[in-house]
C-alpha positions in Angstrom: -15.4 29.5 -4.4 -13.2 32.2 -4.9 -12.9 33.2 -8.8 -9.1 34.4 -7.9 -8.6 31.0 -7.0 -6.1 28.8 -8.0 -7.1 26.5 -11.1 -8.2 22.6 -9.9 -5.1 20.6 -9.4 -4.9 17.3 -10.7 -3.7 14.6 -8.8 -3.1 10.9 -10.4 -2.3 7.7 -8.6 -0.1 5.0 -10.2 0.2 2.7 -7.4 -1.9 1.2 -4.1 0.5 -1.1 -2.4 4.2 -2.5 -2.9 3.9 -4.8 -5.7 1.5 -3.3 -7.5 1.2 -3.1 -11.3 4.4 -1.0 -12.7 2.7 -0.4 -15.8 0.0 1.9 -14.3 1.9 5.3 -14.2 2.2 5.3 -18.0 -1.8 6.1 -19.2 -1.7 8.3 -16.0 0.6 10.5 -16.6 -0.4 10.4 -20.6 -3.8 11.7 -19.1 -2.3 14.0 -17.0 -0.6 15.7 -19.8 -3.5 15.8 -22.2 -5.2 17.4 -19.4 -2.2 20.1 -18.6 -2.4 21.4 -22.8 -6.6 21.6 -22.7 -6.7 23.2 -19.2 -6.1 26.8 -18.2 -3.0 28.7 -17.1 -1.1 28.0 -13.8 -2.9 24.0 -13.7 -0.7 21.8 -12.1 -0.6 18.1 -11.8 1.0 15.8 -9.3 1.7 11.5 -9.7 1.6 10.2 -6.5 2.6 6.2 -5.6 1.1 5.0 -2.3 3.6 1.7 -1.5 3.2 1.2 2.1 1.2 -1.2 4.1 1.5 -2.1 7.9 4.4 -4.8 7.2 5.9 -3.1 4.3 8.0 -1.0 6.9 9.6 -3.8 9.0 10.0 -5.9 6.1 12.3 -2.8 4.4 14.1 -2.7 7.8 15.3 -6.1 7.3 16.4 -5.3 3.8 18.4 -2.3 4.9 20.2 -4.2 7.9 21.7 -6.6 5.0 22.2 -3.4 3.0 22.9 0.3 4.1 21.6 1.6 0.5 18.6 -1.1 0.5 15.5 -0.2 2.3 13.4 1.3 -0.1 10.3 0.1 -2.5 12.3 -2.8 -4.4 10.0 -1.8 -7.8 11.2 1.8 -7.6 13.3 1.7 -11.0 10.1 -0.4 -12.6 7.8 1.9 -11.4 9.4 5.7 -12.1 11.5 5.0 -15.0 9.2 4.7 -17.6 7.9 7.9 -16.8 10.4 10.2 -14.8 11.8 11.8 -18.0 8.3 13.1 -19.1 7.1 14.0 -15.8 9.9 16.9 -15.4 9.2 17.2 -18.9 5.8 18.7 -18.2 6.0 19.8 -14.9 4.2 16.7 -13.2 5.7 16.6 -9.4 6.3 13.8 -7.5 5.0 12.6 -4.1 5.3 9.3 -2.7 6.5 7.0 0.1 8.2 5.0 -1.5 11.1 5.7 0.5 10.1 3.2 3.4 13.0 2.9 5.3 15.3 4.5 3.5 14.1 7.6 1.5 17.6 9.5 1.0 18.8 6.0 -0.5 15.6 6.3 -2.9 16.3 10.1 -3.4 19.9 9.0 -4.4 18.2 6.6 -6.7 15.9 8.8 -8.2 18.8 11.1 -9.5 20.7 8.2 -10.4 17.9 7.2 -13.1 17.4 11.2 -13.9 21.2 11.0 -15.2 20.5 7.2 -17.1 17.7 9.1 -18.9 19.5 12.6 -20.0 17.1 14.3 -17.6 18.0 17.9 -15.8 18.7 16.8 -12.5 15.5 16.9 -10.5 14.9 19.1 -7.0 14.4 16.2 -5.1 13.3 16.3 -0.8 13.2 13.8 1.6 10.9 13.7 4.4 11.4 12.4 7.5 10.9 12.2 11.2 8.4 9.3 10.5 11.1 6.6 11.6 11.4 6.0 15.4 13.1 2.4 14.9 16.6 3.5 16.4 17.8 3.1 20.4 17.1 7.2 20.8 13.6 6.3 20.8 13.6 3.8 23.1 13.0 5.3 25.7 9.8 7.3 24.7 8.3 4.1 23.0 8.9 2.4 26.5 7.0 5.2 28.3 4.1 4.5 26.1 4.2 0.5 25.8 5.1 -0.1 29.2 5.8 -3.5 29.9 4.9 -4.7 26.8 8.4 -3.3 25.5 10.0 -5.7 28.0 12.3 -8.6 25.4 10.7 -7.0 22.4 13.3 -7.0 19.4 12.2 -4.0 17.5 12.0 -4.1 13.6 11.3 -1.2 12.8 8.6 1.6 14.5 7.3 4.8 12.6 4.7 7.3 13.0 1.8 8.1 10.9 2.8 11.8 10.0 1.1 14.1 8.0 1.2 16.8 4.8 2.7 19.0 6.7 6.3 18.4 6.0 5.1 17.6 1.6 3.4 20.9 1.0 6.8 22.8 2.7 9.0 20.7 0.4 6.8 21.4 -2.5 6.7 25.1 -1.8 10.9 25.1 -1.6 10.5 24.2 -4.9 10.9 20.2 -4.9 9.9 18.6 -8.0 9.9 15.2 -6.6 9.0 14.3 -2.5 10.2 10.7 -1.0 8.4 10.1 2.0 8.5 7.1 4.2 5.9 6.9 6.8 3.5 9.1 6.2 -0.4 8.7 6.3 -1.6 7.5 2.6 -4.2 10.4 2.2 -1.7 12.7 3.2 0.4 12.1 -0.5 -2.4 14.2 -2.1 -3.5 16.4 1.1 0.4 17.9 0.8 0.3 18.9 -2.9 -3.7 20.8 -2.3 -2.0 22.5 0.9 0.8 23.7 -1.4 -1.1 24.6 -4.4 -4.2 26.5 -2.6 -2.2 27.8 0.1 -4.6 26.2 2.5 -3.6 26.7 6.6 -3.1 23.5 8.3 -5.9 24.6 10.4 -8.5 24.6 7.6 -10.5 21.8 8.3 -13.1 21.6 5.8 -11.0 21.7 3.2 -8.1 19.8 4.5 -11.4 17.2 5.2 -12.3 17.3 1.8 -8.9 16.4 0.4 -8.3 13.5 2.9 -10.7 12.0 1.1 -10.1 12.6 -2.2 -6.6 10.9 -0.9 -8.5 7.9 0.7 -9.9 7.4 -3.1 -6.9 8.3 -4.5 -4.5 5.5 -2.0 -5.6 2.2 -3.4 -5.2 2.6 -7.4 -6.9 0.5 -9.2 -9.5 0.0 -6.1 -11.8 2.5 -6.6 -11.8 2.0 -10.5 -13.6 -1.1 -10.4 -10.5 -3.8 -9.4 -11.3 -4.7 -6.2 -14.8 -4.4 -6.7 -14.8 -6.4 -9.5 -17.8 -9.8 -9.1 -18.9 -11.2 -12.4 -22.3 -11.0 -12.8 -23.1 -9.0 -9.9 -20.8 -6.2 -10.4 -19.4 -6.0 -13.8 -16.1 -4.3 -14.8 -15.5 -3.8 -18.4 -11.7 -4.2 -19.2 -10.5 -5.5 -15.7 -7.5 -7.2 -17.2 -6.1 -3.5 -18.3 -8.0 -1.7 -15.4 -7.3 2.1 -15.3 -5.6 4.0 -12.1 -7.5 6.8 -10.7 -7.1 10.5 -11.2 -8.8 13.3 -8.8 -9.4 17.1 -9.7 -9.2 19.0 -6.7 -10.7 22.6 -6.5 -9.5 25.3 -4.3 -12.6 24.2 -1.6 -11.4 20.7 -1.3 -14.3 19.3 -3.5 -13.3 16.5 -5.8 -14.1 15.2 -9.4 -12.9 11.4 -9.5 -12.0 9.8 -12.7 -9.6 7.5 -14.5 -6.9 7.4 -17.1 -7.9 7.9 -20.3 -8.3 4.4 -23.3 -8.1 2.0 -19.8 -10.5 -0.5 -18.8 -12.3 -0.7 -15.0 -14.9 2.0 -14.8 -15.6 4.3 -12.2 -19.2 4.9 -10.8 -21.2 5.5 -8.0 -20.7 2.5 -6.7 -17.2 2.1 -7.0 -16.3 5.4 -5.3 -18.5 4.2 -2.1 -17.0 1.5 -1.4 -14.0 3.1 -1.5 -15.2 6.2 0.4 -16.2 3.6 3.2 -12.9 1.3 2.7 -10.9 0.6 6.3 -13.1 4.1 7.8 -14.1 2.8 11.5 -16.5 5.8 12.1 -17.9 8.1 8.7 -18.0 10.7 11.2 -14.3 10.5 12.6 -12.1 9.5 10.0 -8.6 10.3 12.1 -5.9 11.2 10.1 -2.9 13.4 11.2 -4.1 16.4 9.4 -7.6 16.3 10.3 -10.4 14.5 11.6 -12.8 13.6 8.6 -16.4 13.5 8.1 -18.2 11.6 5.7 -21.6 11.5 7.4 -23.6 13.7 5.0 -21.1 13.3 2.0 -23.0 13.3 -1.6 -21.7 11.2 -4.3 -22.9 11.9 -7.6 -22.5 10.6 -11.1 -21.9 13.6 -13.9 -22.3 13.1 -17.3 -19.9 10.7 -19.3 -18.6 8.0 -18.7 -15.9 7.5 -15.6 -16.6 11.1 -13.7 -17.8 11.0 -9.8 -18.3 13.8 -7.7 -17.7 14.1 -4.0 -19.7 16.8 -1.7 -20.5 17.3 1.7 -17.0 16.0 3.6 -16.4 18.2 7.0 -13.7 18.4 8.5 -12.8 18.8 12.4 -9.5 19.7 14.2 -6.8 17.0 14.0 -5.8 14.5 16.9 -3.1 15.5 19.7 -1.1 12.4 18.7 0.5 10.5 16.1 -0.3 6.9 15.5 3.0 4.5 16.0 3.0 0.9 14.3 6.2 -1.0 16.1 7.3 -4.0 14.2 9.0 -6.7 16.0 10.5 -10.0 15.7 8.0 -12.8 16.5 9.4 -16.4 16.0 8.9 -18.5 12.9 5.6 -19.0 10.8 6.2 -23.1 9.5 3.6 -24.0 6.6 3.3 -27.6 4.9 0.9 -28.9 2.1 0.2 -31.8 0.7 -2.6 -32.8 -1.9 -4.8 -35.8 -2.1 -7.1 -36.6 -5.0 -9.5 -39.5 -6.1 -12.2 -42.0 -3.7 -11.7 -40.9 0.3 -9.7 -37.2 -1.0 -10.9 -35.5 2.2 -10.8 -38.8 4.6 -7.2 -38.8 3.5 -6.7 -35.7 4.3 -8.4 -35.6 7.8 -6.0 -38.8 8.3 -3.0 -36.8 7.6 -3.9 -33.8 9.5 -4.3 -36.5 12.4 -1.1 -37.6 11.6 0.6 -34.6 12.3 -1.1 -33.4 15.4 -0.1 -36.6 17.3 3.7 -36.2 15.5 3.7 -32.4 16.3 2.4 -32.6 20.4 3.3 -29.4 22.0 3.0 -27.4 18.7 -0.6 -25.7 18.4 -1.6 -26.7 14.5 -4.0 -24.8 12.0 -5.4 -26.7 9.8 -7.1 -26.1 6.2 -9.0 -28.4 3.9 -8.4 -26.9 0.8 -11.0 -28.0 -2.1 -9.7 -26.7 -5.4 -8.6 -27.6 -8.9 -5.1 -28.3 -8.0 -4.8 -31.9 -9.3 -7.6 -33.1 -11.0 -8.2 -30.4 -13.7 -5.4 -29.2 -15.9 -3.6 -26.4 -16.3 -6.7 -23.9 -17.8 -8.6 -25.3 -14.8 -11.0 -27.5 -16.9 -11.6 -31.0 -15.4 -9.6 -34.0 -17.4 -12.4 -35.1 -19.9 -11.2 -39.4 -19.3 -12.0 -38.2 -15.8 -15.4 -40.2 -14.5 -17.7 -38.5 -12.5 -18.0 -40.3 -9.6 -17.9 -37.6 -7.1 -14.0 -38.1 -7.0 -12.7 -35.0 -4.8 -10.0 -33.1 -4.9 -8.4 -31.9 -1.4 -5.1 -29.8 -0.6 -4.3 -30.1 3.0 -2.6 -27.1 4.8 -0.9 -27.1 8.5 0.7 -24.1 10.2 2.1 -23.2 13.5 4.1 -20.7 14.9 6.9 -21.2 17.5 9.5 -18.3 18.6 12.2 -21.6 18.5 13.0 -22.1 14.9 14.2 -25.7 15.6 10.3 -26.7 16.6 8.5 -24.5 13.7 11.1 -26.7 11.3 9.6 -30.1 12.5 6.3 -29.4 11.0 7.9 -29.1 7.5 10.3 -32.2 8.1 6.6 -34.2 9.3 4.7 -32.6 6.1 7.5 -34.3 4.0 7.3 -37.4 5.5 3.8 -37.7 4.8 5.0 -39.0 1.2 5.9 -42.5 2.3 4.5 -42.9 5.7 0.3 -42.4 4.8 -1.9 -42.1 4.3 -2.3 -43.0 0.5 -1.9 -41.1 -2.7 -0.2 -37.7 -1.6 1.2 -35.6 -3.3 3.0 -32.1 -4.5 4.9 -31.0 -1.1 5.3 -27.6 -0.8 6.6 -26.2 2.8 7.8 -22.8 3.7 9.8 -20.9 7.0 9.1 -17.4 7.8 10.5 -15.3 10.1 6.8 -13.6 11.9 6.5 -9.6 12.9 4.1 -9.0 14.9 2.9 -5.4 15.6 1.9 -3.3 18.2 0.5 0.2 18.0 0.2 3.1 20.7 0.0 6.9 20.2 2.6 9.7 20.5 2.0 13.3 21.4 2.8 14.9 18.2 5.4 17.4 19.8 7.7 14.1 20.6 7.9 13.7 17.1 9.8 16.3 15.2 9.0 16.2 11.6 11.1 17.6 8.7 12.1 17.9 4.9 15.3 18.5 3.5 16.1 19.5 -0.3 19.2 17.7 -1.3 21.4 19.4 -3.1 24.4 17.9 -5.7 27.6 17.7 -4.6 30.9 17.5 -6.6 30.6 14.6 -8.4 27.3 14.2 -8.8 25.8 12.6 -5.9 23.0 13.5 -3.8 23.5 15.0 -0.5 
């Protein structure tokens, strides 16, 4: 490496899905800190929050239609405020998508809650390009889909785009980048392009931070949450599990560790399941910066507690295309359950479910036995000691069906409720439920047909973002 290189950057994650924990950000950023005052000159550290899953998009869609300044990540204010204030403080920049469908309403947010808290107003950028929900891209999506567009009412449609557009916001000087759409690796691939000065044609390193963003994108995952499993793999601490933090050198190569006084650990172990999480081929990881390779990566323990390095990621040129997730209505998802408890549980149950598939002819029915704790045990989940063991079981019965009429999905609920007084015996604790479905499709774009961009927003008179 080059010893007029920049200094590692440091790059911590505070969230791995909408709806994760909002407390996370706060022993992240107190790391982060710490870190900024023991390391050496020109160190910089980024807080990134990854909040977007497949569904996440269309479902923000929907929240904008019913409001023009709805749209983004509903646990924005949750999330941020605790920490926005010391974050500009100290020079920690901020990357996320948390803009979903809406990032200039979440920019406009962000400065709001800058101006609650007696911060200097941030330089905040939007990205975008990502979104190709509106009737100007009909036409392209229907060169691609084909007939397979024909009736579809479209949600919401966006392209997987890449770091690109982050690192140019970042080097305009942004403190904080909302994103909506773009690849989750790519939140920590932007701030390394910027920071480095890396080319977006230098593959091995732009390889070696995709995947120190792939451990990065999931929080809590690769720090021993989801690969929690008591008495096969321990985590210390789980209920106050720690969010990741990578150190990123000027080659790409990462250190991976966690926020400092939380629980969760991270090992070995943890970090490889997470290097292999959702990756369909270690040797063609395709991303929209590059195409990764994990095939002779090296992980490696060093000494402490918490500290994981990651070697030997490649990286080759990046795909032609973008990948494009369109969202579209797709009838009603009807759910009913019922419980039954005590001698013949499960033959009751069976009965019922007979029941409603000779009530419910025409609709197709799924159908789960459920054998849990839900009635017999109380509310710690211990069985009632007065309780004779006498192999009594305990059964929750659960029927589903979709239907694109949302007259016939709402007879399965009506029939579920029925079941009270009209049989079998004993049931109990009614619960039923009427989604509107999206179901997906997915096709590529050739990256040229979708323009990407930034924009720094500037304050107008009166304060507000434009």
């Amino acid at each position: 490496m080059n010893a007029n290189a920049p200094p590692p950057l440091l790059i911590g994650c505070a969230a791995g899905f909408s709806g994760d924990r909002t407390d996370a950000a706060g022993p992240v950023v107190d790391t982060l800190i710490a870190r900024l005052a023991s390391g050496p000159a020109g160190q910089r550290a980024f807080l990134i929050f990854e909040t977007l899953a497949e569904r996440t998009l269309a479902l923000a869609q929907l929240r904008r239609r019913d409001n023009p300044e709805a749209g983004y990540e509903p646990l924005l204010d949750a999330m941020l405020r605790p920490v926005l204030a010391r974050c500009l403080a100290h020079g920690i920049r901020i990357v996320s998508n948390f803009g979903a469908a809406n990032p200039r309403a979440a920019a406009r947010h962000i400065a709001r809650m800058a101006r609650e808290l007696g911060a200097d107003a941030p330089r905040i950028a939007v990205v975008e390009g990502d979104d190709l929900s509106g009737p100007a891209h009909r036409a392209l999506l229907h060169e691609t889909l084909g007939a397979q567009m024909e009736g579809l009412r479209i949600v919401s449609a966006n392209a997987y785009i890449g770091a690109e557009p982050i690192a140019a916001a970042l080097d305009a000087g942004a403190q904080i980048v909302v994103c909506g759409r773009v690849a989750d690796p790519s939140l920590a691939v932007g701030p390394a392009m910027s920071h480095f000065g890396w080319r977006a044609d230098d593959w091995h390193r732009l390889g070696r931070a995709t995947m120190a963003g792939h451990l990065l994108e999931c929080g809590a995952q690769v720090c021993g949450g989801y690969f929690a499993d008591p008495g096969y793999k321990d985590v210390p601490g789980l209920d106050a599990v720690g969010f990741p933090i990578a150190e990123i050198d000027a080659d790409g190569h990462c250190t991976i560790g966690k926020a400092d006084g939380t629980g969760g650990l991270v090992s070995e172990a943890t970090v490889k399941e997470q290097l292999l999480y959702e990756v369909h081929d270690p040797s063609a990881y395709l991303t929209p910066d590059v195409v990764a390779d994990i095939a002779e990566a090296e992980v490696r323990a060093l000494p402490g507690r918490d500290r994981v390095e990651l070697s030997g990621v490649r990286g080759h040129a990046r795909p032609s295309h973008y990948k494009v997730n369109v969202c579209h209505e797709g009838g009603w998802l009807a759910e009913g359950e019922i419980s039954y408890a005590g001698p013949r549980a499960e033959a009751r149950a069976r009965l019922a479910a007979e029941v409603l598939r000779q009530r419910l002819d025409g609709l197709a029915l799924r159908v789960d036995l459920i054998g849990a704790l839900s009635i017999l045990g109380d509310d710690a989940g211990r069985m009632l000691a007065d309780t004779p063991d006498a192999g009594l079981r305990d059964v929750r019965l659960r029927v589903a069906t979709t239907h694109a009429e949302r007259a016939e999905a709402e007879r399965l609920a009506r029939e579920v409720m029925a079941l009270y007084t009209c049989g079998p015996a004993g049931g109990g604790g009614v619960r039923t439920a009427l989604t509107p479905r999206l179901n997906t499709l997915s096709c590529l774009l050739p990256r040229e047909a979708v323009p990407v961009r930034f924009e720094l927003l500037t304050r107008q008179r009166g304060g507000k973002l434009a």
